[in-house]
Structure formats: C-alpha cells, structure tokens
C-alpha positions as CSV (number, residue, x, y, z in Angstrom):
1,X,17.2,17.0,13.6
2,X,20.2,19.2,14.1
3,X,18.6,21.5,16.4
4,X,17.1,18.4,18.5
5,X,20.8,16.9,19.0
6,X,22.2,20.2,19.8
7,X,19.4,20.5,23.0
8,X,19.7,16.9,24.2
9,X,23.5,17.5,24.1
10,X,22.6,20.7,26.4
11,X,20.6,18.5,28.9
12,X,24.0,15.9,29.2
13,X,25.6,18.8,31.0
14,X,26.6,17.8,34.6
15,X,25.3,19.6,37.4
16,X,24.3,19.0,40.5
17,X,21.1,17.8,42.1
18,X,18.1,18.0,39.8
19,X,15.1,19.8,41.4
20,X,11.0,18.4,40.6
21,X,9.6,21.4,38.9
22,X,6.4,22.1,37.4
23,X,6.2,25.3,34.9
24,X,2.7,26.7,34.0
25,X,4.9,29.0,31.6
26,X,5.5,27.3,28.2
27,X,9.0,29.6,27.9
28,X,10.0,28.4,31.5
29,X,9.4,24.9,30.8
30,X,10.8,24.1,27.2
31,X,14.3,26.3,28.6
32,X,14.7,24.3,32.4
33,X,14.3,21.2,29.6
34,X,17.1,22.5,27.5
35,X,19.2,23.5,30.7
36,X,18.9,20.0,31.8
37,X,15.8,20.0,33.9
38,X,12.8,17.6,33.0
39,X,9.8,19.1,34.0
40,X,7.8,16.9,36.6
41,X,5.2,18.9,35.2
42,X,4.0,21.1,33.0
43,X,0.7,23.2,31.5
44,X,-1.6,22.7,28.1
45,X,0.6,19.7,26.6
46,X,-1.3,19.3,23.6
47,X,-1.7,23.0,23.2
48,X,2.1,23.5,23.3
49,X,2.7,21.0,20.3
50,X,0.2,22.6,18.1
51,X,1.7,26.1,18.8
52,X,4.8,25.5,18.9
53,X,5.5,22.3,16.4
54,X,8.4,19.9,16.5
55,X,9.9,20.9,20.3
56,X,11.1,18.4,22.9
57,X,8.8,17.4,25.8
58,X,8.7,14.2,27.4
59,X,6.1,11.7,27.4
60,X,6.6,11.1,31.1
61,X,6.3,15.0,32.0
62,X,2.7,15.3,33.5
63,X,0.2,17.7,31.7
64,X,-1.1,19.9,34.9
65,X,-3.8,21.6,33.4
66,X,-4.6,24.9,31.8
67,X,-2.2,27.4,32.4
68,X,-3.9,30.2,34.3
69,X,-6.4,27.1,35.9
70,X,-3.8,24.7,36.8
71,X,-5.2,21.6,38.3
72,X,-3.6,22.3,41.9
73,X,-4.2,19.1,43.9
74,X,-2.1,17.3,40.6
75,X,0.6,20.0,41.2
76,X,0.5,19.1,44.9
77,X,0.8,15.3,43.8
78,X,4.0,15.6,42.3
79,X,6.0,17.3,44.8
80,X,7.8,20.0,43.6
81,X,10.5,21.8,44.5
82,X,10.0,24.9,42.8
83,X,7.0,25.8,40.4
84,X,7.7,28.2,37.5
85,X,5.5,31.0,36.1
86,X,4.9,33.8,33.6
87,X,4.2,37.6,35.1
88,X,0.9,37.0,33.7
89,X,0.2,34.3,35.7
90,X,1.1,36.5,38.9
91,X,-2.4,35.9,41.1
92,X,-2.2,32.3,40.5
93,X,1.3,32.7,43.2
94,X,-1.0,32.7,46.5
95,X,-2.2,29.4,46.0
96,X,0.6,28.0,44.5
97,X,3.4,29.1,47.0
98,X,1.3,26.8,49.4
99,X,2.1,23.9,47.7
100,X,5.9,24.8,46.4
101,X,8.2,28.0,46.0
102,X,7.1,30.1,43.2
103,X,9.7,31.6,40.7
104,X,7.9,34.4,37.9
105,X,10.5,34.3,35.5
106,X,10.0,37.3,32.7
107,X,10.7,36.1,29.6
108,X,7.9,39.1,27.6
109,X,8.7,42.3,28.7
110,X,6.4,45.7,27.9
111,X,9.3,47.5,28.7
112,X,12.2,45.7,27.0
113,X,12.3,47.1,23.6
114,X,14.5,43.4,22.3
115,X,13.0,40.7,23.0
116,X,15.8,38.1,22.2
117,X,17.9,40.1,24.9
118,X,14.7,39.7,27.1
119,X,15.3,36.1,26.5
120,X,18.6,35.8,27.5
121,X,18.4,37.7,30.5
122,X,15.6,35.1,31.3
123,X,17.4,32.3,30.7
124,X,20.6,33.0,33.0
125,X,17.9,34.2,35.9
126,X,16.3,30.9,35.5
127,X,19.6,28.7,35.4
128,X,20.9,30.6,38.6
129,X,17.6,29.0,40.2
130,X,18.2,26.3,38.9
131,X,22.0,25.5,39.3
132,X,22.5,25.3,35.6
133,X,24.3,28.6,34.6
134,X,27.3,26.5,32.4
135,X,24.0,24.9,30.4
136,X,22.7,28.6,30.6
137,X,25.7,30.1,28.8
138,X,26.3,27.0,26.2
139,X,22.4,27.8,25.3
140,X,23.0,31.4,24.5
141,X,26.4,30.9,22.6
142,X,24.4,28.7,20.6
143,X,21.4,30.8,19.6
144,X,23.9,33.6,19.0
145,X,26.1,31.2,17.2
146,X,22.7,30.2,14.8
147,X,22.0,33.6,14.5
148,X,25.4,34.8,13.0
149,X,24.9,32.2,10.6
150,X,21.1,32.9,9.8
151,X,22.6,36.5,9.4
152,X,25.1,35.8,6.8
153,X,22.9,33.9,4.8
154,X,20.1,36.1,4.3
155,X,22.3,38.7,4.1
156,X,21.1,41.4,1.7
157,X,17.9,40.1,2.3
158,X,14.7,42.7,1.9
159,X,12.7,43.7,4.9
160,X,10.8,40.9,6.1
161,X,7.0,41.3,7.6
162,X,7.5,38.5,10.3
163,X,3.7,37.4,11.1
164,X,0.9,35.0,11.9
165,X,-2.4,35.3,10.3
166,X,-4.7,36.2,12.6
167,X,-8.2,35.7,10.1
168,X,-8.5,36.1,6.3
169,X,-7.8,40.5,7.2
170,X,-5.6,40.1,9.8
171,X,-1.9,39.3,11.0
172,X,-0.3,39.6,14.4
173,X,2.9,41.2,12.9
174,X,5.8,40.9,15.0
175,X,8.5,44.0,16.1
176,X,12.1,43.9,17.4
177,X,10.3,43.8,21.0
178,X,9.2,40.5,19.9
179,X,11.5,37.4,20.6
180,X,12.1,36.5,17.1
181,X,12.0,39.6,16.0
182,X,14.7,40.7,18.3
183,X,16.5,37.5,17.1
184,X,16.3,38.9,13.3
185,X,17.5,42.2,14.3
186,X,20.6,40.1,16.2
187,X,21.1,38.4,13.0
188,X,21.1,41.7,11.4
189,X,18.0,41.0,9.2
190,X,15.8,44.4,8.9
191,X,12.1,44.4,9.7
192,X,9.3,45.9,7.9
193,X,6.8,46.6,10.8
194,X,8.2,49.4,13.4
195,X,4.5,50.3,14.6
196,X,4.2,49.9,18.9
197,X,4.2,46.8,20.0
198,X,2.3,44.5,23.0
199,X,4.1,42.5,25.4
200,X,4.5,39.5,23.2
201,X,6.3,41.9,20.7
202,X,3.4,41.7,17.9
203,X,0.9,44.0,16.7
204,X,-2.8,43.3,15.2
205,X,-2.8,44.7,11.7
206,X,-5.3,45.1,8.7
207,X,-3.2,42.8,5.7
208,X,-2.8,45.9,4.0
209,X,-0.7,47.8,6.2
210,X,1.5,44.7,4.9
211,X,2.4,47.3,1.5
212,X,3.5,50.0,3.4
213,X,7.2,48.4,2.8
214,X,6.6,47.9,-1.3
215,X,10.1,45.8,-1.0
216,X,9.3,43.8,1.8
217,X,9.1,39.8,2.1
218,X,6.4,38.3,3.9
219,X,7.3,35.7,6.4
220,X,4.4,34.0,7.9
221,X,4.0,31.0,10.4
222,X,1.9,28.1,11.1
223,X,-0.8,27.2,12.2
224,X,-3.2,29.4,10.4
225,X,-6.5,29.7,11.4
226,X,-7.8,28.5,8.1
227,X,-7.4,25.3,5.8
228,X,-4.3,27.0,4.0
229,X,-2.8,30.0,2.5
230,X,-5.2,29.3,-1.3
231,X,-8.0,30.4,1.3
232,X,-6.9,34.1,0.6
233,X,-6.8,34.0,-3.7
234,X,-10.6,35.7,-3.1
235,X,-9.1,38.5,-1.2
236,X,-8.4,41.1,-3.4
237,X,-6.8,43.1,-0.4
238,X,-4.3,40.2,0.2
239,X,-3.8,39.4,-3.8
240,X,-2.6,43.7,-4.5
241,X,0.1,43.6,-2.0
242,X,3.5,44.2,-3.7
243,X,4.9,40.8,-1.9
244,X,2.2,39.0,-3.0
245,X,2.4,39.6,-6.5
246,X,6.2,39.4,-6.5
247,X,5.8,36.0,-5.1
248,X,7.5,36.9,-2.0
249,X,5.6,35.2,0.9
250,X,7.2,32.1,2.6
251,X,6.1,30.1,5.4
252,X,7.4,28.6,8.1
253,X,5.8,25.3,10.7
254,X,4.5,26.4,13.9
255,X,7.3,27.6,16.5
256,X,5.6,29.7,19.1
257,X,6.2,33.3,19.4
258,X,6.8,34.0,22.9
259,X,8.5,30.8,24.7
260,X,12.7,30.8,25.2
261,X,16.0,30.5,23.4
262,X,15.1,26.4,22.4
263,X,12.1,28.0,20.1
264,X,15.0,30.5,18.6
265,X,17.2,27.9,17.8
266,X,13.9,26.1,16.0
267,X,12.9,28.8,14.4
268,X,16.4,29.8,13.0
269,X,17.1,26.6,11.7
270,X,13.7,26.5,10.1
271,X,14.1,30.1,8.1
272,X,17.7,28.9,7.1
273,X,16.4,25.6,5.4
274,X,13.5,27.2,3.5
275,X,14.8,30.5,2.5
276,X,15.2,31.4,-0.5
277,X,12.4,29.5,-1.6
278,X,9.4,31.8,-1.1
279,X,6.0,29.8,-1.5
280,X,4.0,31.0,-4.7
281,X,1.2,33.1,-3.2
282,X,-1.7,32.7,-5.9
C-alpha cells in the first residue's frame, strides 16, 4: 500500500545510534516505528491490530503486556534504553524509571483544542528524544501533504459526523480536539459535532443528536461492536435521520482514534479511496 511504502521509506532515514525502547503508548510506539525506531517492545499487540487495522508492527517487537499492567520483569528483560508512555499512564512511571528512563509523551491533550496540532507537536518532542527530528519533519510534511490533497478532493463536501458506534443508540462522535478531527479541519473539511469534547477529542452521543446537522454525512469507522451496520434497520431512531435516508453514511476499516501522524496518513488515504461512495444504509 501507498501509505505502507511512504512509512518504511521514513524508517530508511539515517540517523544515528538506535536506542531499545519499549512504548506502553500505542501513539508513541507506531510514530518511534515511523521515525525509524523498532520498538524492542511494545503493549496489547493484538489489541492494537483490531483497533487500529492495517498499521506496521513487527513480528519480532515483543508484546509486554497490558498497557496500564505492563509485565515489568519482561520490560526489564529487554533492556531498554528509554521506555515511552501516555499521561494516562503517569503512576505506572515509579516502577518503571527503575528499570529504564521514562519519557510521557502527550499526544491527547484536554487542553489543546486541535488535536492534529497536538500530534505534531508530539511527534517533534518525541524525535528530539529520540535523535530523529529530519524523520520528524519528513512525517509531518507528509500528513500535511495528504491532507491538502484529502482537502481538495472532498472539497465542497457536506459536514461530516466523524464517529464510532458505540452500541445500537450510541456513537463516540469526534470534535476538532480529536486527532482526526483536527486533521479534517486541516484539510478544510467542516464537522457536524461542535459539542465539548473529552481528552480523546470524542463525545458519547444518543444517534439522534446525529440530525441536528440535516445536511450532514455520516462517517463511521470499524470495528463496530455488532455483526454489521444491517444490525440497525430495526432502529427506527437510526433509520429517520436525514443522512440515513439520503444514503449518506460511509464507513471506513479500523484506524484508531487517538495514536500519531502514521494513523493520519492511514486514515486519509482510506477516506480518499472510498469517498464518494457512501454505503447504502437500509
């Protein structure tokens, strides 16, 4: 894949000596991969791939455990250098500063109202750490690069309700303080939902705040927490809303909603080969 190419060309980019780290953040660990960095190790493997769908990781990099109950005497076994992790993951920093310096790299901010900027800022504070500020900057020309282009071709485009389905009443619906949402607004793509936001960016909403925007397309992706979409042609709530009837819902694979720039490049790739083919919705 395009997108796949693009990365591994990121992680040719010479540097100098590669440090052994282990990230218990999923957005840590899939951007010190794209900046050129291998994990040694890194949390919930098989979790990561059913969140966040075709995205690199190695079959050598060592699954440490879960991510706020890593398994520390494995950490300690691979001998890092530096071990990376999420605010969130702050009081697991005692135990693991024992075995390695700890970085807490903020890639989710409550108080960053864009969360592709959030991102970005992220990414160079990680690459200085890591010695990799060239890869740094080629990954966020790119993303901005993708992004113009997403931009011009869904320009003119409606509002778009940006979501995951939550149950059969529910969608986390995603804001500008969101990391794709922020990377819409960059493209210049408008967003339905401008309710508060948590730190991921999203907000847990009834389905049928999703016609408060008449116009609106509904974007929605994968995994959903049922067999698949036909589940809802019961739910009358879900059948009245004006994108539904219009046929405006489309859906996009799983790309996970809080990790790094390597999930925006997937996730703008992904939007630009499927739209404008909105999936029927009953």
């Amino acid at each position: 894949m395009r997108w796949l190419c693009l990365l591994l060309a990121l992680i040719a980019v010479p540097a100098f000596a590669t440090p052994r780290v282990v990230a218990l953040d999923w957005a840590s660990g899939e951007t010190a991969l794209a900046l050129g960095v291998v994990p040694v190790g890194f949390a919930q493997i098989p979790d990561y791939r059913i969140w966040s769908g075709d995205m690199p990781m190695p079959a050598a990099v060592v699954d440490v455990g879960l991510r706020m109950e890593p398994n520390l005497e494995l950490i300690r076994a691979l001998r890092p250098d530096l071990i990376l992790i999420a605010p969130l993951q702050a009081t697991l920093r005692p135990q693991l500063a024992r075995i390695a310096p700890v970085q807490v790299v903020t890639f989710n901010d409550a108080q960053q109202p864009d969360g592709y900027l959030q991102a970005k800022l992220a990414t160079r504070e990680l690459a200085v750490r890591l010695g990799r500020s060239a890869a740094a900057e080629a990954l966020i020309a790119q993303s901005d690069a993708a992004l113009a282009s997403l931009g011009r071709q869904l320009h003119g485009a409606p509002p778009l309700y940006l979501l995951r389905f939550a149950d059969r009443r529910h969608a986390w619906v995603l804001g500008r303080q969101s990391l794709f949402g922020g990377a819409l607004a960059a493209a210049g793509v408008p967003l339905a939902m401008q309710e508060a936001t948590n730190t991921w960016g999203f907000s847990n909403l009834p389905l049928t705040d999703l016609a408060k925007v008449p116009e609106a397309q509904i974007l929605y992706i994968d995994p959903l927490p049922f067999a698949d979409l036909s589940v809802l042609d019961d739910n009358q709530l879900w059948r009245q809303l004006p994108a539904v009837q219009a046929g405006r819902v489309l859906g996009l694979p799983a790309v996970w909603l809080g990790n790094g720039l390597p999930s925006v490049l997937r996730f703008s790739q992904l939007l630009a080969e499927r739209w404008p083919n909105p999936q029927e919705a009953g």
